[in-house]
N, C-alpha and C positions, 0 to 999 in steps of 0.2 A: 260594754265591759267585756275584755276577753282576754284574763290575767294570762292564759296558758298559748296567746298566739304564737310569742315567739320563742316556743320549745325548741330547744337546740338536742338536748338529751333522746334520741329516740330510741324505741326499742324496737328488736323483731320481730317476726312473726312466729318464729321460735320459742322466743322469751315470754312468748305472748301464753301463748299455749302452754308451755314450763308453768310460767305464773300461777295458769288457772287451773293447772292439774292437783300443782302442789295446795288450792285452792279447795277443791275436791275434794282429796284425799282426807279425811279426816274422820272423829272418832262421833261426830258429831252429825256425819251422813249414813256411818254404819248405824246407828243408833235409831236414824227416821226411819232408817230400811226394816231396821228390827219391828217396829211400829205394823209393820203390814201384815207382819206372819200369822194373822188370824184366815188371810184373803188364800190360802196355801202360795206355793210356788207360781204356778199358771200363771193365775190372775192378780198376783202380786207384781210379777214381770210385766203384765201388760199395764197396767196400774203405771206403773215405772217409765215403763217407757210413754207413754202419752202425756201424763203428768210434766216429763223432763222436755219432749217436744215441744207442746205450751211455754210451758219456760225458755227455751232454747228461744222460740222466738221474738220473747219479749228483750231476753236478756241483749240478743244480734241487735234491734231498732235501738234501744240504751244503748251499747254500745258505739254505734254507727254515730249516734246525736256527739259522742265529746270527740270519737277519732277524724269526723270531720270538722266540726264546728271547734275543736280542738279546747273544750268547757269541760270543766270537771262536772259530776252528777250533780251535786246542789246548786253548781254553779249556773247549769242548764234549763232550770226549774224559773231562772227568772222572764225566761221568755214570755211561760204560759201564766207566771203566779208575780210578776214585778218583784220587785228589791225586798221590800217584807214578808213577801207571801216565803220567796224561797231564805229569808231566812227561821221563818217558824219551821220549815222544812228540815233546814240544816241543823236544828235545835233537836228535832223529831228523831233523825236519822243519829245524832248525836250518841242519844239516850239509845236507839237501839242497839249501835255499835258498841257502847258500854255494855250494856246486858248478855251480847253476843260474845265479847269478849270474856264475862262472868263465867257465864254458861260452857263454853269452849273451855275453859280453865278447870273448873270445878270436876268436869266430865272428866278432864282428862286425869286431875288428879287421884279424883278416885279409883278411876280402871289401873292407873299407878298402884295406888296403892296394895290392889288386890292382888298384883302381879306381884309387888314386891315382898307380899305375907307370906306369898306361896313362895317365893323361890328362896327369900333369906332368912321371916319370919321377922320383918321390922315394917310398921306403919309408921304414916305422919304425912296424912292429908294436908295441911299448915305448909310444912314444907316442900311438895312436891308443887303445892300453889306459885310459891313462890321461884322455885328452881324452872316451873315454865315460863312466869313472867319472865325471871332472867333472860332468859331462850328468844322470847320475842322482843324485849326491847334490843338486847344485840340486833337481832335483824331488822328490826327499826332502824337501828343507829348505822347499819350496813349500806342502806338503801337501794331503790330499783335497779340502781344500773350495778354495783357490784353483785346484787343476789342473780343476776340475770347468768355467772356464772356458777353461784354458789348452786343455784337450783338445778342445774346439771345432772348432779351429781346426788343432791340428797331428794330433789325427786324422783331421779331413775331407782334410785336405792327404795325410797315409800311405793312407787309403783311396782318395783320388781317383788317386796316384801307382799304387799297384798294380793297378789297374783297368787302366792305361796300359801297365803288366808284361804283367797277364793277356793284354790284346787284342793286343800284338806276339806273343805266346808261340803264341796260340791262333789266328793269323792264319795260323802257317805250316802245314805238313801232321807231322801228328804221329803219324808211321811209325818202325818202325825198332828197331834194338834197342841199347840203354844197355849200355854195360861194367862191371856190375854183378852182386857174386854174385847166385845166383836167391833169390828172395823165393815164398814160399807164400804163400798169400791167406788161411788164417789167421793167419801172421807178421804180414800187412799189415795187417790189423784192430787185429792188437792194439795195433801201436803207433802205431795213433790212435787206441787207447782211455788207451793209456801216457801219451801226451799230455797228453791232457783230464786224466787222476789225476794228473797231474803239479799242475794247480791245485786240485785237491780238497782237500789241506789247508791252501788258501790263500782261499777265496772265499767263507767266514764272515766273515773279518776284515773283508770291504768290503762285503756284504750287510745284515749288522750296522745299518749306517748308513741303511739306504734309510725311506722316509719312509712305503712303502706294500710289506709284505712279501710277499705275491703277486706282485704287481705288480714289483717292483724287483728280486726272485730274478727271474722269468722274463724281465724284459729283460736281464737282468744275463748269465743264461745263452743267452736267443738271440743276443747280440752278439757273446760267443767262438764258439758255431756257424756264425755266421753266419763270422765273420772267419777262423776258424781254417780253414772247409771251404774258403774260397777261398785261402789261403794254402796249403795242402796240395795244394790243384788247379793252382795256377800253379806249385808246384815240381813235380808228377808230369808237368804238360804242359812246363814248362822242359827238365826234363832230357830230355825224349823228342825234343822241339825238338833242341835244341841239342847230342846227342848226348854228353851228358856228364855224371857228377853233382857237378862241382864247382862250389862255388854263386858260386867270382869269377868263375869263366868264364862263367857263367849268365848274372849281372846286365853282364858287361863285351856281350856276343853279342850282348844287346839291343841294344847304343848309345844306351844311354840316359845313360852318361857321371854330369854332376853329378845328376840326378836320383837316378840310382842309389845317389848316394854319400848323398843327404840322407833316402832310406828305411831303407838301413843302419842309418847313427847316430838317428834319430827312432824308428825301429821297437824298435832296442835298446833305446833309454830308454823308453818305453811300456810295454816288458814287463817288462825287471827291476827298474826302482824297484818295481813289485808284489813280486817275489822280496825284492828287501833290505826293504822293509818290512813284510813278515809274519815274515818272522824276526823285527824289532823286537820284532811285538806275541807271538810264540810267547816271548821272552826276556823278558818282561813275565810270562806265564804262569810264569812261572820264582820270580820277584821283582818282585809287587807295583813297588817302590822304583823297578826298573831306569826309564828314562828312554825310550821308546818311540821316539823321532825320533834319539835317540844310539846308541840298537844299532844301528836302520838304517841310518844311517850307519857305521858302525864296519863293519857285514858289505858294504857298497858298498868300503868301503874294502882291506878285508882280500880279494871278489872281487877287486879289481882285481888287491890282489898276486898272487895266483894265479895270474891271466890271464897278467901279466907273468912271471912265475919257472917255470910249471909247463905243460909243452904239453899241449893238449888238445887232442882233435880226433874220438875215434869218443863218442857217449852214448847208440847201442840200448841198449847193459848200464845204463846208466845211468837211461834210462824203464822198462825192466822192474825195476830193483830199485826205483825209487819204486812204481810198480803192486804188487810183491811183499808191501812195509809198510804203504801204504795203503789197498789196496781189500778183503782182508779184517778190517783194523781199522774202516773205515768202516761194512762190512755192518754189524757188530755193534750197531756206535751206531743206523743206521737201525732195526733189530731193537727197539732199546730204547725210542727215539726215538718211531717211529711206531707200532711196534705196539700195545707195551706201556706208552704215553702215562709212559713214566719222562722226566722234564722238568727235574725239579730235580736239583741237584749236592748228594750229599750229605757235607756237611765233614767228617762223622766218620767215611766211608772213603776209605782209603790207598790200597789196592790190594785191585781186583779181582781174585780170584785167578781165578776160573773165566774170565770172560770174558780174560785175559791168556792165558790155555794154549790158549785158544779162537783165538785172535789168531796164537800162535805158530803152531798148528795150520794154520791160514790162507796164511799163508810160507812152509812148510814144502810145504804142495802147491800154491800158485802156483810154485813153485821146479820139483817135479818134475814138473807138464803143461806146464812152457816148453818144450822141444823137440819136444812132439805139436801136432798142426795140428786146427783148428777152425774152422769157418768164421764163428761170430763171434769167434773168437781167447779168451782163457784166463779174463779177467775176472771175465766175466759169469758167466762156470759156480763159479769159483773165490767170490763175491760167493753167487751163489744156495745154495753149499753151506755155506756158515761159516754164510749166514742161517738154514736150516734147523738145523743141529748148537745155533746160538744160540738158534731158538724149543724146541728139542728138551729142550736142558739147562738155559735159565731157565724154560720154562714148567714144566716137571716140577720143577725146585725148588719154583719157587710154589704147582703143587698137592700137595706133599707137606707144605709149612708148612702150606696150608691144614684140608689133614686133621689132621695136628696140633693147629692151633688150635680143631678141632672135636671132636678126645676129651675 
């Protein structure tokens, strides 16, 4: 099965990097960044940058698997996991696109709202929900190849704004210590590794498209590097600034006023129309039939309710359990993927049983090294051990058929 071979729609390697900027950019990477300011400056940076390297590289192999194999991410998954396995996958990933999308909503509304007490003295959480939803199903209903021009422009506008964050933030003297529990500097890696996997089952669906698959993976993924390490930098230097981690008081401390209010809402749509529309295409994986631009819609719609009826507010738990599902399911595919040149999908397996118990296995000790400390945090070691357990138990299968096939 390979729905997306004969993609006629490509994008660039411009649009590519556009995409994932506007991807980045968001109130939702300031906010992890705020998370570190216990670690100071230094070693919050370094934290940042290692954390995102890890990431970077997982994100490039994901990426590489749809812009050559030309498979959406769940779509991918049937290599290593057959037709059932990837679609409990696409169920999984589903659910956290919805949550992702809550969460991005709620966030944003609220930093709305605290910008709008201050500057006009009028709240309503309820409808700032709803005025973002708006925001993203337009760009839903816009699609990749018109935002490919729209992003031009309201990305350069998001990136030139946060430049203008950065340099207030980073002008002051950035001493001091944050009201925040303590954070270990393996904690701190990981969850900007947590981050980045957060898009890992999301950045086949748009790599897919790219017109030059070298090329348009690796801008694709230095432009969330790029975006994401400075939005992590301007909230670990914010909150160290500003002596706080709360991100309305953050962006209000600037005085940056409406500005403030039009990175908010631009930054949110940027990144979760990507959330609601890989659920679409993961719900596609589901059913053929299903109607790709209508799920995503339907899950923009159904975040919104969320946002509105349900509070949300802390989502560490929420990055480690997507790391926990992800990043030892993905070893496995690269395992497959690149080592063992397995490429095709084959229709007449259901489920992978070996590599499923492989998978769980994976969860299962990403689960119990989260409370131990590392200094590049759990991932990586977690990722290197399922790869090995996977070249250990498919290789020895294959050379035991193969002696087989030679009595």
């Amino acid at each position: 099965m390979n729905n997306a071979a004969a993609i006629t729609n490509q994008t660039s390697s411009l649009s590519g990097a556009l995409l994932w900027i506007g991807a980045a950019i968001s109130i939702a990477e300031i906010q992890t960044g705020v998370l570190l300011a216990p670690l100071g400056i230094a070693n919050g940076i370094i934290a940042i940058l290692i954390g995102h390297t890890i990431g970077a590289l997982t994100l490039y192999a994901a990426g590489m698997i749809g812009a050559t194999g030309k498979l959406s991410s769940m779509e991918s998954t049937r290599i290593s996991f057959g037709t059932y396995g990837s679609f409990g996958f696409s169920i999984l990933n589903i659910l956290q696109l919805l949550g992702w999308t809550a969460i991005m909503i709620i966030n944003a509304a609220e930093a709305l709202d605290e910008i709008t007490r201050t500057i006009w003295h009028f709240q309503n959480v309820p409808l700032w929900c709803i005025l973002i939803g708006v925001f993203i199903g337009l760009w839903i209903v816009l699609g990749l190849q018109n935002l490919a021009k729209v992003n031009i422009f309201v990305v350069g506008l998001l990136f030139a704004l946060t430049l203008i964050l950065g340099f207030i933030v980073f002008r002051g003297k950035l001493s001091g210590q944050v009201s925040q529990e303590p954070l270990s500097f393996g904690a701190a890696v990981e969850l900007n590794v947590a981050m980045s996997l957060s898009w890992l089952p999301l950045i086949a669906d748009y790599t897919r498209y790219v017109k030059h698959p070298k090329a348009g993976t690796r801008y694709s993924v230095l432009g969330y590097f790029a975006g994401s390490m400075l939005m992590f930098t301007i909230g670990l230097g914010a909150a160290i600034y500003c002596k706080t981690s709360d991100i309305s008081a953050i962006l209000m401390s600037t005085g940056l006023g409406i500005v403030a209010l039009i990175i908010v809402i631009f930054s949110t749509v940027t990144t979760t129309f990507l959330d609601a529309y890989s659920a679409g295409v993961s719900a596609v994986n589901l059913h053929p039939k299903i109607n790709e631009k209508g799920a995503a819609l339907l899950t923009c719609v159904i975040g919104t309710l969320l946002a509105v009826m349900i509070p949300i507010s802390q989502y560490e738990n929420f990055l480690y359990w997507i790391g926990s599902v992800f990043a030892p399911l993905f070893a496995i595919l690269f395992v497959d993927y690149f080592l063992y040149r397995q490429k095709e999908i084959n229709s007449h397996c259901l489920l992978n049983l070996k590599n499923t118990v492989l998978w769980i296995l994976g969860v299962i000790i990403y689960r119990l090294l989260l409370p131990y400390n590392s200094p590049i945090g759990i991932t990586l070691p977690v990722m290197a051990l399922i790869s090995i357990l996977s070249i250990f138990v498919n290789g020895g299968i294959r050379l035991w058929n193969k002696k087989l096939q030679n009595l």
